[in-house]
Structures are given as structure tokens and as C-alpha cells.
C-alpha positions in Angstrom: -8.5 -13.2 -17.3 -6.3 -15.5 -19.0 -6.3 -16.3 -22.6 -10.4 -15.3 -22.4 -8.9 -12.0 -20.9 -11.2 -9.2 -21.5 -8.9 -5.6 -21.3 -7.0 -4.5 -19.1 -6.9 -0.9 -17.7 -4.0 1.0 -16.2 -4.7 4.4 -14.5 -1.6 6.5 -12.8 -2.4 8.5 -9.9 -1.2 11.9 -9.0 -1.6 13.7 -5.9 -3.8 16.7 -6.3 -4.2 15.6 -10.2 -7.8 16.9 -10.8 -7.3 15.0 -14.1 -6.1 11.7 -12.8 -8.9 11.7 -10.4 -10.9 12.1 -13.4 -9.7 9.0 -14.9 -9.9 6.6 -12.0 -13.6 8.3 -11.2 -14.3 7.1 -14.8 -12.8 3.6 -14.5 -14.6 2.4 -11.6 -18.0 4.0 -13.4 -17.4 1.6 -16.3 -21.0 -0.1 -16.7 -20.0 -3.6 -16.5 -17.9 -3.3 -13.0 -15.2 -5.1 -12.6 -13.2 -8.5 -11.8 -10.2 -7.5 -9.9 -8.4 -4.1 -9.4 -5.0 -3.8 -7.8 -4.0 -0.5 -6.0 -0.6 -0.2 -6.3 1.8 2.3 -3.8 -1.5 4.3 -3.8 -2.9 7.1 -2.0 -5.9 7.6 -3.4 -9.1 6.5 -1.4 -11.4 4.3 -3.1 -14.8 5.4 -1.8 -17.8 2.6 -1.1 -19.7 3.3 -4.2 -16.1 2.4 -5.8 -15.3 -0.9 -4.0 -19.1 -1.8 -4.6 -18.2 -2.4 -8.3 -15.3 -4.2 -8.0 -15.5 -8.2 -7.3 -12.3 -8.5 -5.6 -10.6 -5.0 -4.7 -6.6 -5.2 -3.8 -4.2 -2.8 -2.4 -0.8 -3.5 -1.7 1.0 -1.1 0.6 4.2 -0.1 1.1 4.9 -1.6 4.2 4.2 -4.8 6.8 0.9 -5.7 8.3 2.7 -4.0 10.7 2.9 -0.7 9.6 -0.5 0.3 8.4 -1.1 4.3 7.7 2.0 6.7 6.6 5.7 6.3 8.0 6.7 3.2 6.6 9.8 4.6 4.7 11.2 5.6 8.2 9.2 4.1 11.2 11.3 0.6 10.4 14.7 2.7 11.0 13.6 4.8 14.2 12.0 1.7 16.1 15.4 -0.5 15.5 13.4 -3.0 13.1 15.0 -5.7 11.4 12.9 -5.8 8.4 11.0 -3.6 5.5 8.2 -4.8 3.3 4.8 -4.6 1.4 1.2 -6.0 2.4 -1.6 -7.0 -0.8 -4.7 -6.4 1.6 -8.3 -7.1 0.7 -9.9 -2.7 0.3 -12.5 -2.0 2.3 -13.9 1.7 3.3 -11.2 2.4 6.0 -7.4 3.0 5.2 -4.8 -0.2 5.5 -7.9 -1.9 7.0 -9.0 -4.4 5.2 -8.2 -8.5 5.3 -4.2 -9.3 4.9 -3.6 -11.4 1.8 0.0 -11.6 1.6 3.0 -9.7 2.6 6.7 -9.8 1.5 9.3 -8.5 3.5 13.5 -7.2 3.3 15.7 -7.6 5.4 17.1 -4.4 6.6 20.7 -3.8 6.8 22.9 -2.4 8.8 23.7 1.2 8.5 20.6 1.4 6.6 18.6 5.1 5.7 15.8 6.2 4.7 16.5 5.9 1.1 17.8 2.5 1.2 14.2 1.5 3.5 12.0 3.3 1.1 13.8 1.4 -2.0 13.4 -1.8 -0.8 9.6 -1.1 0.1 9.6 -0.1 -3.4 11.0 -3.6 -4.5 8.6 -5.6 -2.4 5.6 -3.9 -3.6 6.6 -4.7 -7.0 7.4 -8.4 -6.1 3.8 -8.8 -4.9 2.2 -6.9 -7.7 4.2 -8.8 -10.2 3.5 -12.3 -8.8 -0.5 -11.6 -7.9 -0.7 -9.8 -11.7 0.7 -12.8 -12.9 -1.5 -15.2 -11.4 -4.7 -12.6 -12.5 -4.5 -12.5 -16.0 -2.4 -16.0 -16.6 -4.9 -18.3 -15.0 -8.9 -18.8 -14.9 -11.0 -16.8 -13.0 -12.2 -20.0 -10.8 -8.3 -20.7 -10.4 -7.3 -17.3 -9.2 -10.1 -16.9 -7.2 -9.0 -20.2 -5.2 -5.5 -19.1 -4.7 -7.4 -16.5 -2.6 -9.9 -18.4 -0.8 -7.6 -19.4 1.9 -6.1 -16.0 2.9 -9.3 -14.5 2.9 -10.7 -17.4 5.1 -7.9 -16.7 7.5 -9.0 -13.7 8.0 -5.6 -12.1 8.9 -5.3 -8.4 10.0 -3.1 -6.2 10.7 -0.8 -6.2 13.7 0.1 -2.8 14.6 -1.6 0.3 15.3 -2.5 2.8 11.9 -0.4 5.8 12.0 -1.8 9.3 10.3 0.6 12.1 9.2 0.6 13.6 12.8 1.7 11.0 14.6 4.2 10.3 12.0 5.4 13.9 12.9 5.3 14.0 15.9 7.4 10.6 16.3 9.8 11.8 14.1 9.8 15.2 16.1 10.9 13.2 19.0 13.3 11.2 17.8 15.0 13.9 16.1 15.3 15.3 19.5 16.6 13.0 21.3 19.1 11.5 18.7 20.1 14.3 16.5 23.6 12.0 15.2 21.2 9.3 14.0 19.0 12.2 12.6 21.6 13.1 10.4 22.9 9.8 9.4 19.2 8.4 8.3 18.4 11.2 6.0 15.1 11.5 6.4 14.0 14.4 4.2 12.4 17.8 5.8 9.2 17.1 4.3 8.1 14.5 6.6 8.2 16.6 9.3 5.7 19.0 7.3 2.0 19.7 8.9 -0.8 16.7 8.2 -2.9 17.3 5.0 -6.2 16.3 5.0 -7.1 13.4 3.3 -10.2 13.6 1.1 -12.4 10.5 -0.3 -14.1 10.8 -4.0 
């Protein structure tokens, strides 16, 4: 960290990428553990033996503290929310679980669609990864670890319920249903209406 910075690793994750899963297998195996990892607009579960050699684990998801789970793209539009966002969250074993650090949220606007929701997700994710980033490898370990202490003190979690691919569905299934004009109008693509998948740990 800092100017003593050791190296820094970046590994892209693909769904259903036997080879990516590979490569992030292989990171988190590195003998020497590590400081700080960030999970970044991420779907891939980091499983115990994972977390257990990382000092300070981060994910930052797509979405509020309100909106852990899948659905965040479109669940904001549905509902009649005013605003979009991403949460940095401390990982733990269970999904969107862990301690809330930060979040930084968008104002929605009106006439708003999915697209337009799932871009400005996009943009708050990067804020937060960009500023915490930032902070990680331009400051001392001692000082970065401070700027966390009191978030994690707080002990913050998340304020809504976590939503899995079928209730996703089946909440879009129902709206769809009953408002087939604002269906068309929020172009939410086919694909979210698909069958859960079943979501496998390392």
C-alpha cells in the first residue's frame, strides 16, 4: 500500500469461465494472503477458505443497502423509487450480507428505464471503487485501515430483504401483468424473466 506498495492483482470474472475461476481460485491461494481485495460488480462467491486469507475483504454491489440479492437494475423502477446506487460491504460467507461500509446513491429521473437505472448503478459502483482504491494504495496501511474503523464499528446492515432470481421473476411476472404500458416503456429485457440458475460456491 502506498509508496511501500507491494503488487497489485486484477482478475476479470466471467460467468461460467472455468478459466477465470481458475485464476481467482489461484489468487486467493497466493501463500502470503492478502491485505485488501475489492469485488467489484461481481458474481462470483468467495467461499470461507477464501475470505479467511484476506485481511479486509470488500464487495461493492450494484445497488442500495436496500437492495441486496439480484434485481437492482429494475426493482428501483417497479417499486416507484426515487433513487439508484451501489453499496462497498464488508464479505462474509452469505451473499450481500456482510457489514455496510459505504453506499453512494443517483437520483432517478423521471421517465427513467431500465437501461438508464442499470447505467447509473454502473456509475456509482465505479465512484466507490475509484475513491476506496484510491485511499488503498495512496495511503499507509494504519491510515486506511482507520478510515474503516468507524463504519465497521457502526455496524450498519442492510435494510431490505435479499432477493434471489425467483423472486426477482416472479415480481417482475406480476408487474408485467398488471401494468403491461409501463412494461413496454421500461424495457426490461426478456432475460430477466428467464428460470433461476443455481448459484454454486468454489
Amino acid at each position: 500500500m502506498g509508496s511501500s506498495s507491494a503488487d497489485v492483482s486484477v482478475v476479470i470474472w466471467q460467468k461460467q469461465s472455468a478459466h477465470a475461476r481458475s485464476l481467482i481460485e489461484a489468487a486467493w491461494r497466493e501463500e502470503a494472503g492478502w491485505d485488501i481485495a475489492f469485488s467489484v460488480y461481481s458474481d462470483y462467491v468467495l467461499p470461507s477458505r477464501g475470505l479467511d486469507r484476506i485481511r479486509v475483504p470488500l464487495n461493492i454491489h450494484p445497488a442500495l443497502p436496500s437492495h441486496p440479492g439480484v434485481g437492482y437494475d429494475v426493482l428501483p423502477l417497479i417499486d416507484g423509487e426515487k433513487k439508484c446506487g451501489a453499496t462497498m460491504h464488508w464479505m462474509d460467507e452469505q451473499i450481500d450480507h456482510g457489514v455496510v461500509l459505504e453506499s453512494s446513491s443517483m437520483e432517478i429521473p423521471q421517465n427513467a428505464n431500465y437501461p438508464v437505472v442499470r447505467k447509473l448503478n454502473q456509475m456509482a459502483v465505479l465512484s466507490l471503487f475509484e475513491k476506496w482504491f484510491r485511499l488503498a494504495t495512496g495511503t499507509t496501511q494504519s491510515a486506511f485501515f482507520e478510515r474503516l474503523r468507524v463504519p465497521v464499528s457502526q455496524g450498519r446492515g442492510w435494510t431490505g430483504p435479499y432477493v434471489s432470481e425467483a423472486v426477482r421473476t416472479a415480481k417482475l411476472n406480476d408487474f408485467q401483468r398488471m401494468d403491461p404500458v409501463k412494461w413496454e416503456k421500461y424495457e426490461i429485457p426478456p432475460a430477466l424473466m428467464s428460470p433461476p440458475r443455481k448459484v454454486s460456491r468454489a
